[in-house]
N, C-alpha and C positions, 0 to 999 in steps of 0.2 A: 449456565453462562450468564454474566450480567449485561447488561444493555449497551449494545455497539452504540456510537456515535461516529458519526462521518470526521475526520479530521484525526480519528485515534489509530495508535499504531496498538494492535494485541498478537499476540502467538497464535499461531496454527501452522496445522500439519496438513503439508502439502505433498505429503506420498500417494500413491508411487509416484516419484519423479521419473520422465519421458522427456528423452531429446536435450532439448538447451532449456528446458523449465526447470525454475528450479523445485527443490525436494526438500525434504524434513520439516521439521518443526521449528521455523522461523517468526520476525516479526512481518508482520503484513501492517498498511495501511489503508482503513476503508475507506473507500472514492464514491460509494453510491449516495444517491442523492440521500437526505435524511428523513425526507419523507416516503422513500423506499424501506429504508431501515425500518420505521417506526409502521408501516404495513402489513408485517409481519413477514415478507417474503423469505422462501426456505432459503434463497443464496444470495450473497452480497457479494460486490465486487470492489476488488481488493488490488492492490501492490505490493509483490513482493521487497521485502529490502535486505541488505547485504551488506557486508561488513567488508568485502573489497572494493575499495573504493578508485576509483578512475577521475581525474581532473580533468576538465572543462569536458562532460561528455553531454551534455544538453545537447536535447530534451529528451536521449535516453536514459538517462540518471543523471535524479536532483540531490542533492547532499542533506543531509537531516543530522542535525547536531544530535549528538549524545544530551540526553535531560531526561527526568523522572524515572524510572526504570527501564528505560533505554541504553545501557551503557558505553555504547562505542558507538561515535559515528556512523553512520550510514550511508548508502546511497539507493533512493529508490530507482528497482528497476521496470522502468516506465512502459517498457516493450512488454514488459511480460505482463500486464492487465489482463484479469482472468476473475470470473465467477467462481466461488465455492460454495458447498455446503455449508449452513450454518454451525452443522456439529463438527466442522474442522477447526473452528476459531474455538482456543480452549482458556487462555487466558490471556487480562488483562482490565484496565489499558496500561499500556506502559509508557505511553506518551501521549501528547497532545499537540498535534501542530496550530501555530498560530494561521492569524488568516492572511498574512504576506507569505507566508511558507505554503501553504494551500492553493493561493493565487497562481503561484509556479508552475504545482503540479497541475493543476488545470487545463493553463497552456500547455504545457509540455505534454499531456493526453491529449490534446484539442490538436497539436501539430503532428503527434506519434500517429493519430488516427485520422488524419490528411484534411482535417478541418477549418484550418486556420488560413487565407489567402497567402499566398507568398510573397 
């Protein structure tokens, strides 16, 4: 596997799938800090993204355009924030979000996980 960066979307396989998680071999985007990544640690945490997409559903999914080997729209799903192994993530990057796109998801994890004042 080549070297995660925080901000990239790659593939991984996320079976078994259980309940309302989701399953297969999807894009993920990494949310751990990048000085996590670069530590070596065995699992990273990630968001799943998905290809049905919901309007105005913020801050449980943010939209991520189709770009670099990304090809269809997106929406990530912000509830489902989860740790994997690292030998789940098998390829990529297929994208790269910029850091106004990032900023989003931030919040929208900062608010999913009740951290944001109201």
């Amino acid at each position: 596997m080549s070297k995660t960066r925080r901000g990239q979307v790659w593939l991984a396989g996320l079976e078994p799938r259980f309940g309302a998680a989701p399953g297969k071999t999807r894009p993920v985007l990494i949310v751990q800090s990048q000085v996590l990544v670069d530590a070596g640690y065995s699992s990273t945490l990630i968001v799943p993204l998905t290809t049905k997409l919901i309007d105005d559903a913020a801050p449980l999914r943010i939209r991520v355009p189709a770009g670099g080997r990304l090809r269809e729209d997106s929406g990530l799903l912000i509830a489902q924030l989860r740790a994997i192994d690292n030998r789940r993530i098998v390829r990529g990057p297929l994208a790269t979000l910029g850091s106004s796109l990032m900023g989003l998801v931030d919040e929208a994890i900062l608010e999913v996980l009740g951290s944001l004042p109201s």
